[in-house]
C-alpha positions in Angstrom: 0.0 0.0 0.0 3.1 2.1 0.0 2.5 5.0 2.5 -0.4 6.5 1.5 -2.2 5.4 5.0 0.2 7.5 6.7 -1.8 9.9 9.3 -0.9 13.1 10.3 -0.6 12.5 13.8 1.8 15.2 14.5 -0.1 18.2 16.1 1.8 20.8 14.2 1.2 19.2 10.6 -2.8 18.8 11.7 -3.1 22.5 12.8 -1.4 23.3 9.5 -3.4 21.3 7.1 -6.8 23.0 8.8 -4.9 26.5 9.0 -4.3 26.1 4.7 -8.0 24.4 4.2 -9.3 27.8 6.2 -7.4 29.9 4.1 -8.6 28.0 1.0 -12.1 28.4 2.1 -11.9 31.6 2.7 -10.6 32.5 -0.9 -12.8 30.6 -2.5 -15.6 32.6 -0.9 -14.4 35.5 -1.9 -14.1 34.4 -5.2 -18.2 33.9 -4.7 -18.7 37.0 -3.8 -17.0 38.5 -6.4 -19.0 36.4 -8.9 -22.3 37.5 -7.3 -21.4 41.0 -7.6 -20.7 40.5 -10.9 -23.9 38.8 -12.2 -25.9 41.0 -10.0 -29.6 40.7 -10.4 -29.3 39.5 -13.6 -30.1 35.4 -13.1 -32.8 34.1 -11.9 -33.7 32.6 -8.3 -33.5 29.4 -9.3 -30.1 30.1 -10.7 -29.2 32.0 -8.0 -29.8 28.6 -6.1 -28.0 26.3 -8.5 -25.0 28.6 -8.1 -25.0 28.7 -4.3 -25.3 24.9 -4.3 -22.1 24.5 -6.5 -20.1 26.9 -4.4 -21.1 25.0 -0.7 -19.7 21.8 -2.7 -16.7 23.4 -3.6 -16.1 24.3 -0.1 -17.1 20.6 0.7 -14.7 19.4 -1.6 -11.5 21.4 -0.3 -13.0 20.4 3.1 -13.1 16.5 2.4 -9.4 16.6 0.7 -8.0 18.2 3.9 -10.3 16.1 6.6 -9.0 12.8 4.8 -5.3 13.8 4.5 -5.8 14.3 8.2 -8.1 10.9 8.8 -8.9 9.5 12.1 -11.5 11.8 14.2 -11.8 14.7 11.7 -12.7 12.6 8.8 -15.1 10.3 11.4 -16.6 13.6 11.8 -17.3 14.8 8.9 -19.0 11.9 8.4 -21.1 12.1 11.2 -21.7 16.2 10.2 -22.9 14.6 6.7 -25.8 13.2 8.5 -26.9 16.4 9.9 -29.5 18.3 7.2 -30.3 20.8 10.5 -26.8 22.1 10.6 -25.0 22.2 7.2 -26.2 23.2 3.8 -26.6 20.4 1.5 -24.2 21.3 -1.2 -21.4 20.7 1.7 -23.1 17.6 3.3 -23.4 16.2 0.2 -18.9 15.9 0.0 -18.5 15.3 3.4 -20.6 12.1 2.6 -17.5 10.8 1.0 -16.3 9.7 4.3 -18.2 7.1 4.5 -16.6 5.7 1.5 -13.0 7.2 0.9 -11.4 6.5 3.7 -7.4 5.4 2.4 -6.2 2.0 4.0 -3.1 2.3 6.5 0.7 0.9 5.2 1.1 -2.7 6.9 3.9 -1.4 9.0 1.7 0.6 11.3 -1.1 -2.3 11.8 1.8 -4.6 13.0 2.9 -1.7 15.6 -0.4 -1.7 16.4 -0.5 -5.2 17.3 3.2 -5.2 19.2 1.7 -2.4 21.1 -1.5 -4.4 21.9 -0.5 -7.7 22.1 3.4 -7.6 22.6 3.6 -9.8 19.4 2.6 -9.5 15.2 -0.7 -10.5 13.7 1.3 -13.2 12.0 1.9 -14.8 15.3 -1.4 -14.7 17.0 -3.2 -15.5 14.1 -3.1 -19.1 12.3 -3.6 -16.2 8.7 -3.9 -12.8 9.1 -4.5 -10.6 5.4 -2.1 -7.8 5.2 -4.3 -6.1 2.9 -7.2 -4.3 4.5 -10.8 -5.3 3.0 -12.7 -2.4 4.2 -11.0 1.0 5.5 -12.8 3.6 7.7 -12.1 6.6 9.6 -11.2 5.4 12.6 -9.5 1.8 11.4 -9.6 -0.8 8.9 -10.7 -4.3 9.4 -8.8 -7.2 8.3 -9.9 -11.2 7.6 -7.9 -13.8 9.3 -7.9 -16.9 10.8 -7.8 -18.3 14.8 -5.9 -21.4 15.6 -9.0 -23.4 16.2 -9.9 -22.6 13.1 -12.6 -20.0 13.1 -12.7 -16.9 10.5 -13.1 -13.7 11.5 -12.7 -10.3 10.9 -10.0 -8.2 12.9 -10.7 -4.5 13.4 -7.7 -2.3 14.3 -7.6 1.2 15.3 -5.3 3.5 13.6 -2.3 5.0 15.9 -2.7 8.3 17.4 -6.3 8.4 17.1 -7.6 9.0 20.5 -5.0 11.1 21.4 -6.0 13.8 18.4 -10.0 13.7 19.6 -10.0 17.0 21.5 -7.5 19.0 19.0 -9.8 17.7 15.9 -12.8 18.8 17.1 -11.4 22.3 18.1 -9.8 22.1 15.0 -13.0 21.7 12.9 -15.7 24.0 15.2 -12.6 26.5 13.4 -13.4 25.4 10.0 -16.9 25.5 10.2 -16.7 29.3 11.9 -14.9 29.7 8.7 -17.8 28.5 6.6 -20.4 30.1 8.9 -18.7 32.8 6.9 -18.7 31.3 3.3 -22.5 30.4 3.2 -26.0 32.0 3.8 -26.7 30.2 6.2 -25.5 28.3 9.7 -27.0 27.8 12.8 -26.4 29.6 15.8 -23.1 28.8 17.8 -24.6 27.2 20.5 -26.4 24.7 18.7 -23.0 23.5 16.9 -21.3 23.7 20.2 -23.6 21.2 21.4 -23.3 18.9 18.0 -19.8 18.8 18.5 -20.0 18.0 22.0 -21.1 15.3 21.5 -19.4 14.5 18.6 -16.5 14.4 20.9 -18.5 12.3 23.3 -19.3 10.0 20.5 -15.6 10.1 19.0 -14.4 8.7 22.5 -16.6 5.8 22.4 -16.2 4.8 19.4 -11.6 4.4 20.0 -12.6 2.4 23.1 -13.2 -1.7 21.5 -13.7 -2.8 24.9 -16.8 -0.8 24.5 -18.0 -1.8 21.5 -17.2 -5.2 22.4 -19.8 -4.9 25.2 -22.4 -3.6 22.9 -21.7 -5.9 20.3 -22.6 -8.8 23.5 -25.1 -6.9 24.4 -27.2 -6.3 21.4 -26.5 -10.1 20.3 -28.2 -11.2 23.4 -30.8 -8.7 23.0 -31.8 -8.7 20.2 -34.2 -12.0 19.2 -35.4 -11.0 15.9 -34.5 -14.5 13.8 -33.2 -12.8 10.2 -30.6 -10.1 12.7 -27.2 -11.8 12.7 -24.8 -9.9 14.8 -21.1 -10.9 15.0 -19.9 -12.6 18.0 -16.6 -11.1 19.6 -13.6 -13.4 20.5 -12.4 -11.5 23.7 -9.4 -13.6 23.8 -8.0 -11.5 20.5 -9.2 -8.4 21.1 -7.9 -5.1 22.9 -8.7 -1.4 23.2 -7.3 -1.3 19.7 -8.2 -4.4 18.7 -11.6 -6.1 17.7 -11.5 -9.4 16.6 -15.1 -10.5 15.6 -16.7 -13.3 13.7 -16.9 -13.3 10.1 -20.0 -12.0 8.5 -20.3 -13.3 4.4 -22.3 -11.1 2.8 -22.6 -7.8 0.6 -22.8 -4.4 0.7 -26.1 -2.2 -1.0 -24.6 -1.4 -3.9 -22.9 -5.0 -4.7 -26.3 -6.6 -4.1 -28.8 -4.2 -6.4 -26.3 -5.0 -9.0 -27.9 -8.4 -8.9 -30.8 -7.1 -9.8 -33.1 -8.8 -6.9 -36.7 -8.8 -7.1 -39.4 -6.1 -5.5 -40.1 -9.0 -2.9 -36.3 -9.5 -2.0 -36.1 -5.5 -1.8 -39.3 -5.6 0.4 -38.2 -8.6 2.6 -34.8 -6.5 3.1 -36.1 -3.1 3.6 -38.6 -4.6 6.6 -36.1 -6.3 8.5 -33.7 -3.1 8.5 -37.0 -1.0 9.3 -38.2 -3.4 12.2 -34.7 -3.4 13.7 -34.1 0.3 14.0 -37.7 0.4 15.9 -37.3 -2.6 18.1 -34.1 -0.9 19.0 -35.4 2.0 19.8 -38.8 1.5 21.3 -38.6 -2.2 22.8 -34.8 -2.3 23.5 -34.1 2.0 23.9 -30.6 1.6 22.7 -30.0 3.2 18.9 -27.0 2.3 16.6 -26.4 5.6 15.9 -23.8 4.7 13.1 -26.6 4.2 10.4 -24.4 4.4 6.8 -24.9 1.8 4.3 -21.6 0.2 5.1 -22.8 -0.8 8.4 -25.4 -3.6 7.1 -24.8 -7.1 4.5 -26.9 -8.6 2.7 -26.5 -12.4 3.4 -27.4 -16.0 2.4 -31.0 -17.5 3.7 -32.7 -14.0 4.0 -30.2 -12.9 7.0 -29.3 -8.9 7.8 -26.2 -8.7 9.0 -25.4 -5.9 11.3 -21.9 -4.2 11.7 -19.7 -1.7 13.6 -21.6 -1.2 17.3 -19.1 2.0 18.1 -21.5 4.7 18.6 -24.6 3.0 20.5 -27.1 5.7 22.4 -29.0 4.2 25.4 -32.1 5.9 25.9 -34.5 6.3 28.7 -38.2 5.6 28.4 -39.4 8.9 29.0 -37.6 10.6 25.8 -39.0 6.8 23.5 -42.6 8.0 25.2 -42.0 11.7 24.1 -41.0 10.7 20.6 -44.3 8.5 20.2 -46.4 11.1 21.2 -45.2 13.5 19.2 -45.6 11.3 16.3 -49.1 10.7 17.5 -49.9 14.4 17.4 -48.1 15.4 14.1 -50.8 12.6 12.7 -53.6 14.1 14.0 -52.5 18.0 13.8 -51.7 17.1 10.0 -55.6 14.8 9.0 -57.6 17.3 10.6 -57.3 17.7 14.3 -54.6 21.3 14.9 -53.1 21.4 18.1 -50.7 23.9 18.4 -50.4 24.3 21.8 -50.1 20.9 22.1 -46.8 20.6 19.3 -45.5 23.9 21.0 -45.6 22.1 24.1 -43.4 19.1 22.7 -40.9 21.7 20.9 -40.1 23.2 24.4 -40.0 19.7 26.0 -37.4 18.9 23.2 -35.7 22.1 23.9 -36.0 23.0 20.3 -37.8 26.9 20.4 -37.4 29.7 22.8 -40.1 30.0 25.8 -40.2 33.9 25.2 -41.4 33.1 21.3 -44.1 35.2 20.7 -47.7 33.1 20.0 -48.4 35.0 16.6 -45.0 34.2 15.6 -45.2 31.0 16.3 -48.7 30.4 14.7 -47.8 32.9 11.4 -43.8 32.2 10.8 -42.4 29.0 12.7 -44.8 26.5 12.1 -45.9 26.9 8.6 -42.3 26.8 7.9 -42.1 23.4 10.0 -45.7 22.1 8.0 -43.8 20.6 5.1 -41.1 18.6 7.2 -43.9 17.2 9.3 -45.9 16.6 6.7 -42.8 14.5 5.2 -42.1 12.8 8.5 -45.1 11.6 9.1 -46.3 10.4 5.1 -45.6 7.0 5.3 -47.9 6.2 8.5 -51.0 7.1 6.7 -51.3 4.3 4.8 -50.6 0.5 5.7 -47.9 0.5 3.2 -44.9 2.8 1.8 -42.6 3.1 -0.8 -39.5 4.7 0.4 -38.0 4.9 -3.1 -36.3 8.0 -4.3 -37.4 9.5 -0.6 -35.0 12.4 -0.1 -34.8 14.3 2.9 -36.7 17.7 2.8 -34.3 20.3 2.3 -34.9 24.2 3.6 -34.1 26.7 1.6 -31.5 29.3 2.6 -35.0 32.0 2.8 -36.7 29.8 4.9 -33.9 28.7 7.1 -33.4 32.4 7.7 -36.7 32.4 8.8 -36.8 30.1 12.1 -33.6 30.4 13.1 -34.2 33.2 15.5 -36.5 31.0 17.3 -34.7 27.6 17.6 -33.0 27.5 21.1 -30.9 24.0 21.4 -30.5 20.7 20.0 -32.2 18.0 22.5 -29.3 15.1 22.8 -31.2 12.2 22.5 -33.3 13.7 19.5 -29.9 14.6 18.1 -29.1 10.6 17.8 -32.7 9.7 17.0 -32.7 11.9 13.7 -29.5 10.7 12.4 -30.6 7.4 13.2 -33.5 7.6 11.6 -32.6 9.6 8.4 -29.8 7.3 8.0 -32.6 4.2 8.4 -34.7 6.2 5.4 -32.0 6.9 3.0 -31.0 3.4 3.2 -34.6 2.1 2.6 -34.6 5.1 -0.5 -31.8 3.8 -2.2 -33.7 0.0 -1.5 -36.5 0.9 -3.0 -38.1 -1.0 -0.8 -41.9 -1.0 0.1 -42.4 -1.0 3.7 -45.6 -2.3 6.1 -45.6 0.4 8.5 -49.4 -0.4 9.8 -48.0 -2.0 13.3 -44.9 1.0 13.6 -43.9 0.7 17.2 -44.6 4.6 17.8 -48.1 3.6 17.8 -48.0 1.3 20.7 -48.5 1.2 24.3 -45.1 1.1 25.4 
């Protein structure tokens, strides 16, 4: 692999790849603005739009080169940041997406360092085989097939060096940047609601370095969960570290690989249910979320099984906020087929901690929730009929107008809502891409719980 893998763990060389990325950013806004001027009111709205779309992805782009230079927590959280429609524009969510894709494997040199630090010997030691080359690369490691002496296969995850050490200086690092493209862009949310999304980004970021954790969850979730077509790895403690994960082998595919075998509606149905069932037992039965919802994270496998991957980030999450979330459902139903009850969905937004208190009533009846109709509206489409098809399902975007318009009442960003959107969105995009049609008449947000 030659030394492409190589991270920049050195704290000077990180604070100077951001410090050049900021300076890039910054020029290529200007060059925006000077374009604007130029043009002036001479193209049209919809233009207008087109052209502010292509300059956020620039930004993305020189963003993503920079973040994945760096690797480790900066481009695990531009990842995570590409989940979040509330807090960057699309044009720049849509390139930090790439993270979940691009990520460039490490040189074999490191992972056996990794291992002497670990283990106090090489992979090719405590493995009967170990593969050198990396079959799937991520932010925060790459995983690696093998073979135990009792002859099992599994699949060894290993952390790359350095990583937890650059948590805290990554995140400062990028709350810079995106100052910097508060700057370059109509729009960004207020500072204290990105503080908050990087807090916990750094909360998240430190669970997700810790394998003894996820190796818990993994346990956890596999005796848990008792849905027959979930397989969940099993972890073999024996070979596994804080850097270290080894886990059963999972044979399977990816999305992509298995809709170029062109399966049937049925198999894309059968699929699309199991995924959609898991992410609400989870949630409403269990209250845990794997909040790590990219495609990456599920195979397709033999005899109608989902297998489910990488238990890094999971969210545990008390009854009352699972009881919150189903009666706000239940109202959004009922405020949008006939029955308004503002008061009522005003309550909820303050029990979230989503709007101010002070927020006048007018303009909360005349400016906020109009603008909030059509996402409800969206969110709450496929539980008026029996069935849904979640094909080509995008996520409502805001335009940069309407943004404008409800960010002066918006207050916070409730924690556990935070991990329940991404969760969520990530759930619906992956059914989208499916195209799978979904029964959603017995959706546990309906039940007693």
């Amino acid at each position: 692999m030659g030394n492409s893998g190589n991270i920049a763990t050195k704290k000077l060389h990180r604070s100077a790849a951001i410090g050049l990325t900021a300076t890039k950013v910054g020029l290529r806004h200007l060059g925006h603005v000077g374009r604007k001027k130029l043009t002036g009111r001479k193209i049209s709205s919809e233009k207008r739009e087109q052209a502010q779309i292509a300059h956020e992805e620039e930004i993305g782009r020189t963003l993503f080169k920079a973040l994945n230079q760096l690797k480790g927590t900066a481009l695990k959280a531009s990842q995570i940041l590409s989940m979040e429609a509330d807090i960057l524009p699309e044009g720049i969510r849509n390139e930090l997406a790439k993270a979940c894709y691009k990520a460039t494997p490490l040189n074999r040199a490191l992972i056996d360092k990794v291992f002497r630090n670990e283990f106090g010997k090489g992979p090719g030691v405590i493995f009967d085989k170990f593969d050198k080359e990396a079959f799937a690369a991520a932010s925060l490691g790459q995983v690696h097939k093998a073979k135990l002496k009792t002859g099992e296969n599994v699949a060894v995850k290993v952390q790359y060096p350095g990583i937890a050490a650059s948590i805290k200086s990554d995140v400062k690092m990028l709350g810079g940047l995106l100052s910097v493209v508060s700057a370059s862009t109509d729009f960004m949310p207020a500072k204290n609601v990105i503080d908050t999304v990087l807090d916990e980004i750094t909360i998240q970021l430190h669970r997700e370095v810790d394998y003894f954790q996820e190796a818990e969850s993994l346990k956890w979730f596999k005796d848990k969960v008792k849905m027959s077509k979930i397989t969940i790895p099993s972890v073999f403690e024996e070979y596994s570290s804080e850097r270290v994960l080894t886990m059963g082998e999972l044979s399977g595919v990816h999305l992509d690989e298995w809709l170029k075998s062109n399966p049937s509606q049925d198999e894309k149905n059968y699929y699309g249910q199991i995924l959609f069932d898991f992410f609400f037992h989870s949630f409403f039965e269990l209250r845990h979320v794997h909040a790590d919802p990219h495609p990456g994270n599920y195979l397709f496998m033999d005899e109608g099984q989902m297998g489910v991957l990488d238990f890094g980030c999971v969210r545990e999450i008390d009854k009352d906020f699972t009881d919150k979330i189903s009666g706000y459902y239940k109202l959004l139903l009922k405020h949008h087929t006939g029955e308004p009850d503002f008061d009522g969905l005003r309550a909820y937004y303050e029990a979230f901690e989503l709007t101010k208190a002070d927020m006048l009533d007018e303009d909360y009846r005349n400016i906020l929730q109009p603008e909030l109709d059509r996402i409800q509206k969206w969110m709450i489409e496929p539980y008026l009929t029996d069935e849904f098809d979640f094909s080509e399902r995008a996520w409502p975007e805001m335009s940069t107008a309407d943004t404008r318009k409800i960010t002066p009442y918006m207050k916070e960003i409730n924690r556990d809502l935070l991990y329940f959107d991404r969760s969520y969105r990530g759930l619906v995009l992956f059914l989208s891409k499916l195209g799978a049609t979904i029964n959603t008449k017995n959706m546990f947000i309906f039940r007693e719980h």
